[in-house]
TORTOR-486679 format. One record per residue (C-alpha): residue number from 1; x, z, y. Coordinates in pm, 1 decimal. Layout:
<rs>
   k       c1       c3       c2
 NUM        X        Z        Y
...
</rs>
This chain:
<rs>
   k       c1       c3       c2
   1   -195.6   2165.9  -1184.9
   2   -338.9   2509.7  -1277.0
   3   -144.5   2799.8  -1279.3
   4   -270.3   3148.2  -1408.9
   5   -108.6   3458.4  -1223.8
   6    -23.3   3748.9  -1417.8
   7    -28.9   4107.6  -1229.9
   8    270.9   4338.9  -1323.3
   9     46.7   4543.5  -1510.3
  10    -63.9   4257.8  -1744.9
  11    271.6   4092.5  -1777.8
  12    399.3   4438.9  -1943.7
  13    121.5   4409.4  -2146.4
  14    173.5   4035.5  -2246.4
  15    507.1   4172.8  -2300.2
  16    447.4   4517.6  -2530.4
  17    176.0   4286.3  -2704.5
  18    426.3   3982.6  -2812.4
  19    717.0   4269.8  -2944.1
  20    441.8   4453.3  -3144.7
  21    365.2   4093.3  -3349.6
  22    751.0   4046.8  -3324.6
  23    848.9   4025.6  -3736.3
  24   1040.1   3791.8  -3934.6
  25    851.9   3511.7  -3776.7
  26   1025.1   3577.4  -3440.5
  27   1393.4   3488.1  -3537.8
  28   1224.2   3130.0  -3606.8
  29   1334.1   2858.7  -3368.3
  30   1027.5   2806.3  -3167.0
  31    879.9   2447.0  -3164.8
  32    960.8   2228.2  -2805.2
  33    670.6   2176.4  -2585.3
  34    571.7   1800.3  -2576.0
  35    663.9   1687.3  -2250.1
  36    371.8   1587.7  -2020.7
  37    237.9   1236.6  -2022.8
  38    297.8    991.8  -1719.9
  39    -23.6    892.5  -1523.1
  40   -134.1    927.7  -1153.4
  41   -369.8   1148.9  -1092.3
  42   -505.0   1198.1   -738.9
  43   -763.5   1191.0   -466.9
  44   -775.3    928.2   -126.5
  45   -771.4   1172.8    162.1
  46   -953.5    986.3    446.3
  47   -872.9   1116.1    810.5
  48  -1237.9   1052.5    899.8
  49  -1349.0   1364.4    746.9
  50  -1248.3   1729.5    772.6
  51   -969.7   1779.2    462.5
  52   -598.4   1812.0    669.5
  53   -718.1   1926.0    978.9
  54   -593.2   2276.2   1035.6
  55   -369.3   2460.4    779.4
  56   -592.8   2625.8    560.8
  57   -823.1   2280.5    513.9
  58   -459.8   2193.7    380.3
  59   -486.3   2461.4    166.2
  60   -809.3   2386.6     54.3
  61   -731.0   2029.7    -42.3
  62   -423.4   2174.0   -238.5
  63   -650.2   2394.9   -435.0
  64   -861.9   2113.0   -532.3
  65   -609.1   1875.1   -642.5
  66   -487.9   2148.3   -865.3
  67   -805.6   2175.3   -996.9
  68   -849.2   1823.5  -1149.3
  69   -458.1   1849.6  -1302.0
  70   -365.8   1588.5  -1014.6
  71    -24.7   1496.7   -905.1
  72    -61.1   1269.6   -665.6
  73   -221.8   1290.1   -321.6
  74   -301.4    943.1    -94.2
  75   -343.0   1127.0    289.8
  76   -456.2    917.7    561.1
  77   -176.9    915.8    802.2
  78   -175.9    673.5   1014.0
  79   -583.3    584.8   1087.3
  80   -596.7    344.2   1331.3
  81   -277.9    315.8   1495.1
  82   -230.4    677.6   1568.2
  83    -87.9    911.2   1319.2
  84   -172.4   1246.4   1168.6
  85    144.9   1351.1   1281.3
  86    418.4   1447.5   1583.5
  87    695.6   1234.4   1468.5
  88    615.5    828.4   1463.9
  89    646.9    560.3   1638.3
  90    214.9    590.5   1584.4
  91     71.5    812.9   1895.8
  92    -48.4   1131.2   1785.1
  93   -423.2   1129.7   1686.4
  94   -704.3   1218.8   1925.7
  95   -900.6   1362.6   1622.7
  96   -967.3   1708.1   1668.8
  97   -703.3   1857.5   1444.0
  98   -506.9   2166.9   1556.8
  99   -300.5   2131.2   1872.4
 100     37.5   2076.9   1871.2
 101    263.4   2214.8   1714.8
 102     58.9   2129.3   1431.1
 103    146.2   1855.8   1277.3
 104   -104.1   1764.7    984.6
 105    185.7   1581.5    786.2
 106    404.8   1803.5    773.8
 107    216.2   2062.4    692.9
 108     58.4   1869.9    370.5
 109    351.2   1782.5    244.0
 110    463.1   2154.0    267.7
 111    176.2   2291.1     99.9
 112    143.0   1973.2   -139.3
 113    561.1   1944.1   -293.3
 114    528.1   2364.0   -285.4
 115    240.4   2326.0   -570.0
 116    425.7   2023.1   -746.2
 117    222.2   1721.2   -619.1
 118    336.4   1387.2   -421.7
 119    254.0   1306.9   -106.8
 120    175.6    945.8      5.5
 121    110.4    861.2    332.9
 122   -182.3    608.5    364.3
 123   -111.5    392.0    674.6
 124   -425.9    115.2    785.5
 125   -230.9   -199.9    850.0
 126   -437.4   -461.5   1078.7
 127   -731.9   -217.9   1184.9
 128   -680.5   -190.7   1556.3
 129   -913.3     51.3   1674.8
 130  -1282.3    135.3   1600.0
 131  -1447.0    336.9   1868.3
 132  -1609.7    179.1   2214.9
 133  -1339.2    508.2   2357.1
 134  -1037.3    366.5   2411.6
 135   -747.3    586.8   2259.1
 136   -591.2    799.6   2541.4
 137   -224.2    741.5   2458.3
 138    -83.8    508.6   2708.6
 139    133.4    425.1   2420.6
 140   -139.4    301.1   2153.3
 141   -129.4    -53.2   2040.5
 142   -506.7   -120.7   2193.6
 143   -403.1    -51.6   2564.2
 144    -72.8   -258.4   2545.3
 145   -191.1   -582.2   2282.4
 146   -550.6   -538.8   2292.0
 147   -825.4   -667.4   2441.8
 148   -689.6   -616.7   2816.5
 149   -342.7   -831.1   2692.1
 150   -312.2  -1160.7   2757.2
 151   -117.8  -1420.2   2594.3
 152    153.6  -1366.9   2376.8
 153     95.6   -964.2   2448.6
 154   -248.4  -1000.3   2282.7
 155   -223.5   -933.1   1934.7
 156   -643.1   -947.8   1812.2
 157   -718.3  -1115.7   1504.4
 158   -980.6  -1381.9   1610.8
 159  -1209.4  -1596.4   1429.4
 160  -1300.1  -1946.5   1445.3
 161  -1571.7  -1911.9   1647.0
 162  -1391.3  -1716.4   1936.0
 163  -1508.7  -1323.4   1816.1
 164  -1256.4  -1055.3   1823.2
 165  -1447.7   -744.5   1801.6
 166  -1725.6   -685.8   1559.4
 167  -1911.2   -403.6   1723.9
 168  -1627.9   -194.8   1846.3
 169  -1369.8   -293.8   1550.1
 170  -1048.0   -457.4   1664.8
 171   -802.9   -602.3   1417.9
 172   -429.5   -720.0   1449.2
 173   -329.9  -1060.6   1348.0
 174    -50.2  -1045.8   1045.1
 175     43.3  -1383.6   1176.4
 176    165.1  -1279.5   1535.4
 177    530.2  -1216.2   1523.2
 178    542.2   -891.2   1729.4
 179    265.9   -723.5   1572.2
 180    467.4   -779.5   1201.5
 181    801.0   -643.6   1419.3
 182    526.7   -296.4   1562.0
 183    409.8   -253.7   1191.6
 184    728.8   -221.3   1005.9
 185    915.6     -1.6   1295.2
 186    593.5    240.5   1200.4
 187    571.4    231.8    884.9
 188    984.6    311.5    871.1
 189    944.1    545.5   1142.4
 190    734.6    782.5    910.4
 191    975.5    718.5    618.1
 192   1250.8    811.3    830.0
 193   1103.9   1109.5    986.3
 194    932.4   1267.8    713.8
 195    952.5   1364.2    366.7
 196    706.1   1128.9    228.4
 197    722.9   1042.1   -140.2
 198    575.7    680.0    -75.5
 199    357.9    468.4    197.5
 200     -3.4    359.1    102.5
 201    -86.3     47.0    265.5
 202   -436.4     39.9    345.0
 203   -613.9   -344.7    521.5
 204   -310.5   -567.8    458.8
 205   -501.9   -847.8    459.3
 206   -756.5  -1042.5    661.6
 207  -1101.5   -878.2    758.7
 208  -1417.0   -886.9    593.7
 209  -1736.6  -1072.6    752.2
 210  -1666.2  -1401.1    694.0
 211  -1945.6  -1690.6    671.5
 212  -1830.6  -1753.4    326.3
 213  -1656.3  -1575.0     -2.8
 214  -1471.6  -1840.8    -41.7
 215  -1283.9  -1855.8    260.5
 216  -1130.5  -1706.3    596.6
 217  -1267.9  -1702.2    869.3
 218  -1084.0  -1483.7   1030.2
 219   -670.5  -1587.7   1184.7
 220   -712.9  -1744.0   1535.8
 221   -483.8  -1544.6   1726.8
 222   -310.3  -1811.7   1982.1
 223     12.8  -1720.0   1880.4
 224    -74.2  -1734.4   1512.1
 225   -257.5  -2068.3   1549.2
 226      1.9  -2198.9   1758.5
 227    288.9  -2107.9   1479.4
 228    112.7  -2293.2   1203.4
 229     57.8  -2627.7   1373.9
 230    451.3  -2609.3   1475.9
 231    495.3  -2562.0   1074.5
 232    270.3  -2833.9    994.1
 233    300.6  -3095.8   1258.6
 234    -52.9  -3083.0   1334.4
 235   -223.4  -3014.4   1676.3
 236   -576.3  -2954.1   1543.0
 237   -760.7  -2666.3   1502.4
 238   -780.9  -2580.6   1143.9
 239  -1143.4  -2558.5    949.1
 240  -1180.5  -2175.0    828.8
 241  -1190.4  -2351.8    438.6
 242   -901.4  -2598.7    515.2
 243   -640.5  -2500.2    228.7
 244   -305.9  -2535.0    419.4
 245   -393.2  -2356.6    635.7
 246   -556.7  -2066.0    404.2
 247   -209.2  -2066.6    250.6
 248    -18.3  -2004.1    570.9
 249   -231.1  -1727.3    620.2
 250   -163.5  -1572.1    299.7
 251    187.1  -1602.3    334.9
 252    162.8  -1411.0    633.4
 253     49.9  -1133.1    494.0
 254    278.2  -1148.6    220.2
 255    555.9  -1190.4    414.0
 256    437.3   -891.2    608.6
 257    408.7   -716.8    235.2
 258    780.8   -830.0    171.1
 259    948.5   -678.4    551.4
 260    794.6   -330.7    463.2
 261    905.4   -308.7    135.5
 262   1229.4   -433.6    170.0
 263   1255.7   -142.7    504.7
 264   1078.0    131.1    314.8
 265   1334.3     74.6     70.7
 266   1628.9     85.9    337.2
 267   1476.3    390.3    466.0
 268   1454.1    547.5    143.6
 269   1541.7    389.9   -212.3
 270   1320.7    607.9   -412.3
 271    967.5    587.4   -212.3
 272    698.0    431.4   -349.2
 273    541.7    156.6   -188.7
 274    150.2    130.8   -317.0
 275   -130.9    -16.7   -197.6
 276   -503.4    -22.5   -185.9
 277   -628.2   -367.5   -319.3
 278   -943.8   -556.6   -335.2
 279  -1173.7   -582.5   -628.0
 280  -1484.5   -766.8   -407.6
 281  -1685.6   -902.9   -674.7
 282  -1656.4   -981.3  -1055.8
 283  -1311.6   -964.6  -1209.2
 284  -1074.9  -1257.9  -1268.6
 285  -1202.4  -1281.8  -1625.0
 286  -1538.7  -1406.4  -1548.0
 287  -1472.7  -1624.6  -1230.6
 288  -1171.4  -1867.7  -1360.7
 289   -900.8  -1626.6  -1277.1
 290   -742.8  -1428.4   -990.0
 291   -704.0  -1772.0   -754.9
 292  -1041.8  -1822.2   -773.8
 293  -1159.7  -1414.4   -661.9
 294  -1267.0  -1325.9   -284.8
 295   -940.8  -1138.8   -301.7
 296   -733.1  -1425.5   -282.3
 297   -985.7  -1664.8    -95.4
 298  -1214.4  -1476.8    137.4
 299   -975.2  -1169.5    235.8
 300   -621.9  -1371.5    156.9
 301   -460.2  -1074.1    -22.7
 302   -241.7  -1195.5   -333.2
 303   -177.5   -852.7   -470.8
 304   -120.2   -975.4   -810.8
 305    147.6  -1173.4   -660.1
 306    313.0   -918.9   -509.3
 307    323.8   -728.0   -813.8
 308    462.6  -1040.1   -965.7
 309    745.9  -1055.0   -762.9
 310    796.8   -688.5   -720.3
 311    745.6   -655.3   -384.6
 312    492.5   -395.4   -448.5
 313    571.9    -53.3   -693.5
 314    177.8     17.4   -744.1
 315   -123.6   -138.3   -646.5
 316   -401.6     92.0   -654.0
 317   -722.1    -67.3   -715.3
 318  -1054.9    -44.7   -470.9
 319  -1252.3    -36.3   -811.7
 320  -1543.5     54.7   -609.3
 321  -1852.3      1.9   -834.5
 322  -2187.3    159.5   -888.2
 323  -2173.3    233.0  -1298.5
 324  -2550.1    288.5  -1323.2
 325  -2609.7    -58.3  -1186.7
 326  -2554.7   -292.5  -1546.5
 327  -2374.4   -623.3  -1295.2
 328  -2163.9   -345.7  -1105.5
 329  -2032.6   -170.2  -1430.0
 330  -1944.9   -518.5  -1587.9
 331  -1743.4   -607.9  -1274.6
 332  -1561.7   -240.5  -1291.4
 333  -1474.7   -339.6  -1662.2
 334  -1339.7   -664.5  -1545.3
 335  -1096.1   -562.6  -1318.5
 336  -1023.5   -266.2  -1488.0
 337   -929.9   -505.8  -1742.3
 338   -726.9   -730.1  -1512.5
 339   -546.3   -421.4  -1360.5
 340   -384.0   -299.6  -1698.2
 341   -324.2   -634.9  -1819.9
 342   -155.6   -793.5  -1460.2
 343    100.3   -487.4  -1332.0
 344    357.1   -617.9  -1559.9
 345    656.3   -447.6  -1539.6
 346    524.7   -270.6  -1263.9
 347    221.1     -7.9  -1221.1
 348   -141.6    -46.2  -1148.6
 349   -368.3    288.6  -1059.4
 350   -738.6    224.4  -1138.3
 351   -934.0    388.0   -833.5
 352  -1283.9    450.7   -878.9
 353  -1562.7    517.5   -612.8
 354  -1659.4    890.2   -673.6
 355  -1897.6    842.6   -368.2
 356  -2138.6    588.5   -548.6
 357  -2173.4    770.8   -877.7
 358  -2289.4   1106.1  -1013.4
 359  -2044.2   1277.8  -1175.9
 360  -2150.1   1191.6  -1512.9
 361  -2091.2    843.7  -1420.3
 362  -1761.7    911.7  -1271.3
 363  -1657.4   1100.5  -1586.7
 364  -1762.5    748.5  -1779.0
 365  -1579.9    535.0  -1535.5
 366  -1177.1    755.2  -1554.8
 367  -1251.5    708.2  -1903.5
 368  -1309.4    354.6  -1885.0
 369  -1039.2    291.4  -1627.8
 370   -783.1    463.7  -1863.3
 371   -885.4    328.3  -2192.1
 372   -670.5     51.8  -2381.0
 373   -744.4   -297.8  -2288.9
 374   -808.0   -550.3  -2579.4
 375   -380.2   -658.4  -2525.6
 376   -300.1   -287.3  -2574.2
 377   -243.9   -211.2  -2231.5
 378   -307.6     86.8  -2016.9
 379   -344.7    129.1  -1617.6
 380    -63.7    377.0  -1437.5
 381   -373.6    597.2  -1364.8
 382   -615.3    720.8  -1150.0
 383   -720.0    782.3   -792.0
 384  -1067.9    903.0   -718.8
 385  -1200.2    799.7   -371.1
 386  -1260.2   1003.5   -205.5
 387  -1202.4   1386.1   -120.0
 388  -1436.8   1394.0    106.3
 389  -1720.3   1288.2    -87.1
 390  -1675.7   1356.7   -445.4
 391  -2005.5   1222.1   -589.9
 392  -2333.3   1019.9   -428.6
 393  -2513.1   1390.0   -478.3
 394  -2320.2   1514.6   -141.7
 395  -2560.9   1429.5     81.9
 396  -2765.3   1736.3   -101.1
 397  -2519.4   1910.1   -236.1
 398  -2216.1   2064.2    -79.8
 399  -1910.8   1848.1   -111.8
 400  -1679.9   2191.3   -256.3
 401  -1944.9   2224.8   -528.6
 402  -1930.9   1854.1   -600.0
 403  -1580.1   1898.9   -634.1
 404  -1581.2   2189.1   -839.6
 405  -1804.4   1992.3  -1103.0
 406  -1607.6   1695.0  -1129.5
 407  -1307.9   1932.7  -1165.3
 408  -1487.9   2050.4  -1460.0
 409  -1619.9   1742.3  -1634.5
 410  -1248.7   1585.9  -1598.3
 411  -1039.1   1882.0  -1721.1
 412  -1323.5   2076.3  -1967.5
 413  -1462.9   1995.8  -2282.0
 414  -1420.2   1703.7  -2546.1
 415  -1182.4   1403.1  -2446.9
 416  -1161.2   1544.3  -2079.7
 417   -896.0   1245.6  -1942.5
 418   -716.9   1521.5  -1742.8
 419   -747.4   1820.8  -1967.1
 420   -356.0   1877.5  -1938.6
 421    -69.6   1823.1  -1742.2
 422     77.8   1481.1  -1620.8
 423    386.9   1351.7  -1400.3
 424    364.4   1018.0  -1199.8
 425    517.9    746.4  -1346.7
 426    919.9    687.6  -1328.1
 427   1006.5    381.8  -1140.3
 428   1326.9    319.2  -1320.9
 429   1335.1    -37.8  -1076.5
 430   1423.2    234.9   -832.4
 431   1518.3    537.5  -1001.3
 432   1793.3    297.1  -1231.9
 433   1794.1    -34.3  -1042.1
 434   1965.6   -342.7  -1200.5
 435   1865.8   -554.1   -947.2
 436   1935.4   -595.6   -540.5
 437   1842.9   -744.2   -243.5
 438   1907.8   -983.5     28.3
 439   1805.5  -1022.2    447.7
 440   1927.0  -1203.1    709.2
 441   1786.3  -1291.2   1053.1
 442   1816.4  -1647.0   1207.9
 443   1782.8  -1740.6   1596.9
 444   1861.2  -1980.8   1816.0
 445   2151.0  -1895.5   2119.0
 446   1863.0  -1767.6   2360.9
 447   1729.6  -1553.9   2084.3
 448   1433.2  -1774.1   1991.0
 449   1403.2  -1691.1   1644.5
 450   1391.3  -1980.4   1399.3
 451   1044.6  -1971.3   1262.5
 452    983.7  -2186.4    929.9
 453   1364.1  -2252.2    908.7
 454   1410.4  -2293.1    511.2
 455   1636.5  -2088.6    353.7
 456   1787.9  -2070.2    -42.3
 457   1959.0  -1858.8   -233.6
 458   2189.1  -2019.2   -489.2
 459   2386.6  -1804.7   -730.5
 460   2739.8  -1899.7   -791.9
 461   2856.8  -1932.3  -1167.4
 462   2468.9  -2105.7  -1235.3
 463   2163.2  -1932.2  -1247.6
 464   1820.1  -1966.7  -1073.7
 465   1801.3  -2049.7   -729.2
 466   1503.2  -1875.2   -461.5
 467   1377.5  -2001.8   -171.4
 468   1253.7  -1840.3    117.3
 469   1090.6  -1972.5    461.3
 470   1161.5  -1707.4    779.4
 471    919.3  -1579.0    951.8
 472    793.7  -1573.3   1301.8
 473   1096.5  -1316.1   1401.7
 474   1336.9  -1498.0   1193.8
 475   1370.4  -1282.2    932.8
 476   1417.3  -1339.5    555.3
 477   1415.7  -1142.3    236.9
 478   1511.3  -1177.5   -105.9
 479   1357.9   -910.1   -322.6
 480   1478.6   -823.0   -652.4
 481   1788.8  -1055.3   -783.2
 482   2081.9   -990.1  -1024.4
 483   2402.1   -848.9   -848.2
 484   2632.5  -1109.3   -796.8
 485   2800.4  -1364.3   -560.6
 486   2544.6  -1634.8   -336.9
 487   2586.0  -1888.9   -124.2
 488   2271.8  -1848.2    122.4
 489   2204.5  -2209.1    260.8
 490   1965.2  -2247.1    571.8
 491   1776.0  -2582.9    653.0
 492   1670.3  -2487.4   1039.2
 493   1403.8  -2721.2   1225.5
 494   1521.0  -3002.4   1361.5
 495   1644.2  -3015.6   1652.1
 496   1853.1  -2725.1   1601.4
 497   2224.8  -2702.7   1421.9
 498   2455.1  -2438.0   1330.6
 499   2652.6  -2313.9   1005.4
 500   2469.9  -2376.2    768.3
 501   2587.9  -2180.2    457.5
 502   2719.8  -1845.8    408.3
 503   2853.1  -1640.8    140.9
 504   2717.5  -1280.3    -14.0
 505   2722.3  -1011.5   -282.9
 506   2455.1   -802.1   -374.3
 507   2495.5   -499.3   -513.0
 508   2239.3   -311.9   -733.7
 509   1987.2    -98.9   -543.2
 510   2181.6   -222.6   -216.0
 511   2032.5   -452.7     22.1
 512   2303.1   -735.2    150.1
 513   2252.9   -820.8    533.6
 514   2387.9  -1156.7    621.7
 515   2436.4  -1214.3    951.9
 516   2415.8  -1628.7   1075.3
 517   2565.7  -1671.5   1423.4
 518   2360.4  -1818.0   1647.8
 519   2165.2  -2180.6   1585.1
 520   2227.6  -2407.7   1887.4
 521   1932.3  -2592.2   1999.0
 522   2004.1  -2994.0   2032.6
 523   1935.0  -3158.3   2396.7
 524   1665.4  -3414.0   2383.9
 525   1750.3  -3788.1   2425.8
 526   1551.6  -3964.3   2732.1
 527   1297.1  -4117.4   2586.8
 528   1239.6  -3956.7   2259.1
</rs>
């Protein structure tokens, strides 16, 4: 947001000027400001690029949000499983940012709350590492589960035909249980440590690259493989387009979804949980609806689902298309469609590609992305990606002046979409909440957790009942459900016995932890 500064000199003036015109009219009540309008405003800060590596690139960056009225700022914090920061569970980057004690982090959100604008910290879920250098923290994820691990330790995403890496990318598997347990503990540990207003998720879902668009290929871990033929009672190897076991998958990252929202919000009740989600493609309108999109089939990512069941506070859109190619600019209408029509009673931020568009174009596309859909409805807002490369002219021009002119054709002249003011959208879910939550963790005497084990929530006095499945670490969440008493009834695998109902409250905006003792397992009869 811009501010003008006023030297002594000329505030006396303002001053002498504003008694001088003083008359009659001054005893008048003056009218009340309108208060600003709600809608995100922001940039993607990749890590990739120069932007919050030393202080005064922080400063920078500040500068230029303020130019284009923003309020919102996505920063690449955790890259690729070490952090632009000091204080995670993440190992500090090997980027070349200032040395410690710098912390990059910190320092934005200084600079960034100082000058009025939020600060979320964009964390890449399942990309492993990208660079034939190993990382040199003994402590990073690729020396300890990644392509030295074996077994259970080795956490790679896989596909069906045996390939982990594609050139030097490595992925993590959101079906392996331990990998789910590293990403959460993360993701909290920045919560916890710093004064983030929300995580970003960035990746949580399955890789690109595969054969097809309308299916996976991508899942194979051992573990992960191994986890879905114990669910299923199978002992083959699933076909990349077989459907079970393309929904397994995307329950996995779902459930993954569910644990980090559920612990952000344990961490911290008021952050924002958002999310960068796929638009591959043309929009649900034209291709028989969001089941039938390469979000939900080739990538597995049901982010309209999630924003269904309120597991997610914003989902901010990868609207990524060229507007001066005619089949591109449909599919940005499409989903920009979709977006405002889908968030529901949550919020959807429209984020266009600044990098494949001219400036001009980008001007057309915020206006798009904001406009009224035929139902009436309106996106949360807008985040422009990215900062680093503010139109497709960079390669000529420098990226500042780039900036400066998109500044200008956003904030300056007739129906500029950010010619004034705006605060990010309340979340009263949070800021008000009506509704709570419910966890619990089930395990056999030994510890084994009880994966699958069915569990449901039935409210006492009547009322809708949930159901729930745990996951690979036995853990099970219940997002979003009217205070009140529950019974919380577990079906474990056979084989396996133990109480199997318990009672709980939930409060509103709590989270109700109940805690099953331990399953026993059953000793197998000779012969069966």
């Amino acid at each position: 947001m811009r501010r003008t500064l006023l030297t002594p000199l000329a505030c006396v003036g303002v001053l002498l000027g504003g008694l001088a015109a003083a008359g009659p009219a001054a005893a008048e009540t003056p009218r009340a400001e309108e208060p600003a309008p709600e809608q995100w405003r922001g940039y993607w800060v990749d890590a990739f690029n120069e932007g919050i590596y030393t202080p005064e690139q922080v400063s920078t960056l500040i500068e230029d949000a303020e130019a284009i009225n923003a309020n919102a700022l996505i920063v690449q914090t955790a890259r690729r499983y070490d952090c632009f920061c000091n204080r995670a569970l993440y190992p500090r980057t090997d980027a070349a940012i200032d040395p410690a004690p710098y912390d990059p982090l910190d320092e934005v959100i200084r600079q960034a709350h100082a000058a009025d604008l939020e600060v979320h910290a964009w964390v890449n879920v399942n990309t492993l590492w990208n660079s034939a250098t190993p990382p040199t923290s003994p402590d990073h994820v690729y020396h300890q589960h990644g392509p030295s691990a074996e077994g259970a330790d080795r956490w790679l995403n896989r596909q069906f035909d045996g390939t982990e890496l594609v050139g030097a990318n490595a992925y993590i598997d959101p079906g392996h249980p331990d990998a789910v347990d590293y990403i959460e503990s993360a993701i909290r540990s920045i919560v916890a440590e710093y004064d983030v207003d929300g995580i970003n998720l960035d990746y949580v879902r399955y890789p690109d690259g595969s054969a097809e668009t309308t299916h996976s290929d991508w899942g194979y871990n051992e573990v992960s493989l191994a986890r879905f033929q114990a669910a299923t009672g199978r002992d083959d190897v699933p076909a990349p387009e077989d459907a079970a076991w393309s929904d397994w998958r995307r329950d996995q990252v779902t459930n993954l979804v569910r644990r980090i929202y559920l612990g952000v919000w344990e961490e911290n009740p008021r952050a924002r949980l958002s999310m960068d989600a796929i638009t591959y493609g043309n929009g649900p309108s034209a291709v028989g609806g969001f089941e039938e999109t390469r979000t939900y089939r080739e990538v597995l990512q049901d982010w309209a689902g999630w924003l269904d069941e309120g597991i997610m506070d914003t989902v901010v859109a990868m609207n990524y298309k060229r507007n001066w190619q005619p089949d591109q600019e449909a599919m940005f209408a499409e989903w920009s469609e979709f977006l405002a029509d889908v968030q529901g009673d949550r919020q959807a931020v429209n984020g266009p590609a600044l990098y494949l568009n001219t400036v001009a174009d980008s001007l057309e596309q915020a206006r798009l992305a904001l406009a009224p859909t035929a139902a009436g409805n309106t996106v949360a807002g807008w985040s422009g990606y990215a900062y680093a490369s503010p139109s497709m002219d960079v390669p000529d021009t420098p990226a500042a002046e780039e900036r400066a002119a998109l500044a200008e054709a956003l904030t300056t002249g007739p129906g500029a979409p950010f010619a004034g003011d705006a605060t990010v959208p309340e979340m009263d879910w949070k800021t008000a909440p009506d509704e709570g939550h419910l966890t619990g963790e089930l395990a056999l005497r030994d510890g084994t957790p009880l994966d699958g084990a069915e569990v449901t929530l039935v409210p006492l006095g009547g009322g809708e009942r949930r159901a729930a499945v745990a996951d690979g670490s036995g853990w099970f969440g219940f997002a979003h459900v009217p205070p009140g008493r529950y019974l919380v009834r577990v079906d474990p695998p056979e084989g396996t016995v133990g109480v199997p109902v318990l009672p709980a409250r939930v409060g509103a905006g709590g989270i109700a932890d109940v805690e099953f003792p331990p399953f026993l397992s059953l000793p197998t009869r000779p012969g069966s």
